[in-house]
N, C-alpha and C positions, 0 to 999 in steps of 0.2 A: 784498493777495495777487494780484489780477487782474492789476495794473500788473506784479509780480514776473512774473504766468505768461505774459503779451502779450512780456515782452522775451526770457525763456528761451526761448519759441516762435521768437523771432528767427534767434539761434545754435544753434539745434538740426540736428544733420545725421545722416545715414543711412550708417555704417560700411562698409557691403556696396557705396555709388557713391563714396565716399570711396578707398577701396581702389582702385575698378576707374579713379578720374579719375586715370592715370600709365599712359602707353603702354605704360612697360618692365613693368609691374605687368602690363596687359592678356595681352601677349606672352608671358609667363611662362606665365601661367595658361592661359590656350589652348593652350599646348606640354602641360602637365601635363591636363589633361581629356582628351587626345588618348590619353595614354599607359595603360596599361592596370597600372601599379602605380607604384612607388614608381622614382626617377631620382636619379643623382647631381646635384649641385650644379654641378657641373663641368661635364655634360652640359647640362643646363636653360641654364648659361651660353654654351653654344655655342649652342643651339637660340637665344637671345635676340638675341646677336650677331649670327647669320645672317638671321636675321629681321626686325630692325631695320638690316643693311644693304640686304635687299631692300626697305622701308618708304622710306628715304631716302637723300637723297646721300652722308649723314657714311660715313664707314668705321671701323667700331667694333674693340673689341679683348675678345676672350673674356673674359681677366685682366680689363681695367675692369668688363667685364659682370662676371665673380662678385663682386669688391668692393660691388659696386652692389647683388646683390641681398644678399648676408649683409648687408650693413650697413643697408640701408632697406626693401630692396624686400620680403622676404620675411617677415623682422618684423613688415609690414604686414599682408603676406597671411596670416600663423600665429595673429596676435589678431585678426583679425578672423573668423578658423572656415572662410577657405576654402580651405587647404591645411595640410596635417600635414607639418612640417620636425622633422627629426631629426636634431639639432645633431650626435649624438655620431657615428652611422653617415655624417653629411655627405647626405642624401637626403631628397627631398622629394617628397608628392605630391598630387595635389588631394584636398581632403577631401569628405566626405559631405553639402555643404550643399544645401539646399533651392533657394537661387538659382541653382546652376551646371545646375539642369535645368531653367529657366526661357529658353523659348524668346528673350524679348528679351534674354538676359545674353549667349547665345549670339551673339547679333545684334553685343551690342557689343563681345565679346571677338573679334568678326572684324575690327574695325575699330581694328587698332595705330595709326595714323596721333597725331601730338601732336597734330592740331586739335581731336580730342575730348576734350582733358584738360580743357581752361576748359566744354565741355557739361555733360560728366559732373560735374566739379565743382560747377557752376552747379547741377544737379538732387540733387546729394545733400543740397542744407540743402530743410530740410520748408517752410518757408514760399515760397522760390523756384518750390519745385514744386506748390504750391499755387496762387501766384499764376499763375506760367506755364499752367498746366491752366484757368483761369481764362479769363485772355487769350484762349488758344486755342481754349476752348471760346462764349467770347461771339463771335468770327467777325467782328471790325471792332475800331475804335479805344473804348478805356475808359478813360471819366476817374479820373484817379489814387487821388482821393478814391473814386470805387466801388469801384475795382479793392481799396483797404486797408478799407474793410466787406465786401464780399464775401469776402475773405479770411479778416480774424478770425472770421465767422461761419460759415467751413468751419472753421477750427481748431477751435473751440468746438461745434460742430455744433447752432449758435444760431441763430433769427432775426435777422435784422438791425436788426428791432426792439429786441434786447433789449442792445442794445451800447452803453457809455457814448461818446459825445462822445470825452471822454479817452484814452481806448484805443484809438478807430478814431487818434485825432492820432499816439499812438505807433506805430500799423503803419503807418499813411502816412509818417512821418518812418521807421522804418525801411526801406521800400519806395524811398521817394525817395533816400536818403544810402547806402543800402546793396545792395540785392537788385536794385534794376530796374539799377542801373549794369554789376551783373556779367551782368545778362541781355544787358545792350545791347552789352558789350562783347564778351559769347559770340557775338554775332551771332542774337542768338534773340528781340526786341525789338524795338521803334524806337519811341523817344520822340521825337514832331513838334514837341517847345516848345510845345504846346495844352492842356497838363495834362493829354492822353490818350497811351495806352498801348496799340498794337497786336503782335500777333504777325508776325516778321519772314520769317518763308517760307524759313528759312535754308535755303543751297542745298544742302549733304550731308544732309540732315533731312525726311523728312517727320514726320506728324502717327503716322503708326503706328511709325516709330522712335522718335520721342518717348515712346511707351507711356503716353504718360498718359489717366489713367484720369478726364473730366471728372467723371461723378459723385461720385469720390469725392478729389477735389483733388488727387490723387495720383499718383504712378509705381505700376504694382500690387504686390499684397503679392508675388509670385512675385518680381516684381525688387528689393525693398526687404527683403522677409524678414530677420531678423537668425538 
């Protein structure tokens, strides 16, 4: 059962950065927190469009924009509790959740830009953000193998003593083949080919946009909250 819980721990991710890793998703919802009730669909679609032609060079079209949110974008945001859509009136608006008054949601929902979709991605699986909070919290290069005990033994909120062999092999083979790749590739890492693992100073990021929380391996509950 340990091995079961070391690999489910792997693939586990946080719904509320899952949601918010999609620019058009971000821009949505910062249109609706802005508004003071409930929008049409058609509107929210214009606000997206405009919004994401001021973000970039593309030149969007309202029509693609509604397509995009009824079919993906909003379905997201309605299961996951941060906004209430009301298929039948066609109107939506942000809901009551506990994250959207969480000063770093705020932070990130100002930041439409796609370069944050692979961050926020990258920080919504729990062990990512573990290890990342890790990294950043040691302050220099950490060998691979520490970085996967210290890891499992904040999952666990174990000793490192008390960790089999076995289990630290499977967080470090998940860490190596799966998590430090997406980090590295977020630009939020840099593996030197030395078995060691530093934090990469990424240049739209500091340590307090990051929000994490080293004691406790984590993004905080304000921004994680389900």
């Amino acid at each position: 059962m340990e091995s079961e819980s070391v690999h489910a721990r792997s693939n586990r991710t946080n719904p509320v950065l899952v949601a918010l890793a999609s620019a058009r998703r971000r821009i949505a919802l910062a249109a609706l927190v802005d508004e003071p009730g409930p929008v049409s669909v058609g509107v929210l679609a214009k606000r997206v469009a405009d919004d994401r032609d001021a973000a970039s060079t593309d030149v969007t079209d309202d029509r693609r924009e509604h397509v995009a949110l009824v079919h993906h974008e909003l379905p997201k945001l309605d299961a996951t509790g941060l906004v209430e859509w009301d298929r039948d009136a066609d109107t939506v608006a942000a809901a009551d959740h506990p994250a959207l008054d969480s000063p770093q949601v705020r932070r990130v929902l100002a930041a439409p830009e796609a370069e944050w979709d692979d961050v926020l991605e990258c920080l919504a699986h729990d062990r990512r953000r573990t290890a990342l909070s890790i990294v950043v919290d040691h302050g220099g290069a950490i060998g691979r193998r520490n970085l996967a005990r210290r890891t499992l033994a904040r999952e666990r909120d174990a000793p490192t003593s008390s960790l089999s062999a076995n289990d630290v092999d499977e967080v470090l083979a998940s860490l190596y083949h799966v998590h430090l790749p997406k980090l590295r590739d977020a630009g939020l890492v840099v593996d030197d080919g030395l078995e060691t693992v530093r934090y990469a100073d990424h240049p739209d990021l500091d340590e307090e946009s990051l929000t994490l929380d080293a004691s406790q391996g984590a993004a905080p509950t304000a921004l994680v909250s389900q």
